[in-house]
C-alpha positions in Angstrom: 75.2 48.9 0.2 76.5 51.2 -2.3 75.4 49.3 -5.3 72.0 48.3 -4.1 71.6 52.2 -3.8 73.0 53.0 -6.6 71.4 50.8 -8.8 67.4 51.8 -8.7 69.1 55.6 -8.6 69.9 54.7 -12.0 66.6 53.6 -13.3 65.3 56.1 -12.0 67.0 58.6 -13.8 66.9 56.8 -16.9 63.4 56.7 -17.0 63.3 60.3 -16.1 65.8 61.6 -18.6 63.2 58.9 -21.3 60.2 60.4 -19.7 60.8 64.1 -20.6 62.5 63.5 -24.4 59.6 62.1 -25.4 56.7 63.8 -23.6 58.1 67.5 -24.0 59.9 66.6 -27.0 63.4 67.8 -25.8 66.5 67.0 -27.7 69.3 66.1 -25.7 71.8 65.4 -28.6 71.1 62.5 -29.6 68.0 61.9 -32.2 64.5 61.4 -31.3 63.6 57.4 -30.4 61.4 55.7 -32.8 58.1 54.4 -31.6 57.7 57.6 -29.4 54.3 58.7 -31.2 51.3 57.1 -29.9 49.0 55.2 -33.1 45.5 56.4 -33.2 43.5 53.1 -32.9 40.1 53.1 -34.2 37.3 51.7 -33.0 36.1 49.5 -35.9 39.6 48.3 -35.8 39.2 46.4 -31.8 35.6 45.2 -32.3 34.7 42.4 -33.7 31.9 42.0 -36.5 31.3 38.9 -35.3 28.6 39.4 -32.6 29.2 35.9 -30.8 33.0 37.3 -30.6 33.9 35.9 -27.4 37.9 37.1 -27.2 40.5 34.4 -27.6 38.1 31.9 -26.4 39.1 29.5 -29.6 42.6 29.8 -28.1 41.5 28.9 -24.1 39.1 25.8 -25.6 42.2 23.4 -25.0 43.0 24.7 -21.3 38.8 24.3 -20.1 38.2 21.8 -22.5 36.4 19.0 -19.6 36.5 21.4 -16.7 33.0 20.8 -16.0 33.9 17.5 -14.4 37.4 18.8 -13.0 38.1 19.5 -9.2 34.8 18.0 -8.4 32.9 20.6 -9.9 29.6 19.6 -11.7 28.9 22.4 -14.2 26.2 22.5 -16.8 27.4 21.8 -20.6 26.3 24.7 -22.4 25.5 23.8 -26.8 25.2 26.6 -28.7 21.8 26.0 -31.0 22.5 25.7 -34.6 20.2 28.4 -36.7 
């Protein structure tokens, strides 16, 4: 029992002691962790130019690839037209 007690007491107070060097900026002795600043991400930088942009759906084409006819389901085939 002790150790199942003692053990999320721990975390806890680990992620405290984490939690308040690196939002109040408190030095404790030891030196400040890297990676504690927060990048500024821009929006141009997540968008795509693409407008078609459909996420990773070049990277899901394998796992749905024939789904239409899987499980019994009859879906239509969507084509994209050609310009």
């Amino acid at each position: 029992a002790r150790v199942l007690r003692s053990s999320p007491q721990f975390g806890v107070t680990l992620m405290t002691y984490e939690l308040l060097q690196r939002f109040l900026y408190v030095d404790f002795g030891g030196s400040r962790p890297e990676g504690s600043e927060a990048k500024s991400v821009h929006l141009e930088d997540v968008l795509s130019r693409n407008p078609d942009h459909v996420g990773g759906f070049r990277v899901a084409t394998a796992t749905f690839d024939g789904i239409e006819s899987k499980f019994g389901l009859m879906l239509p085939k969507f084509r994209s037209v050609a310009p």
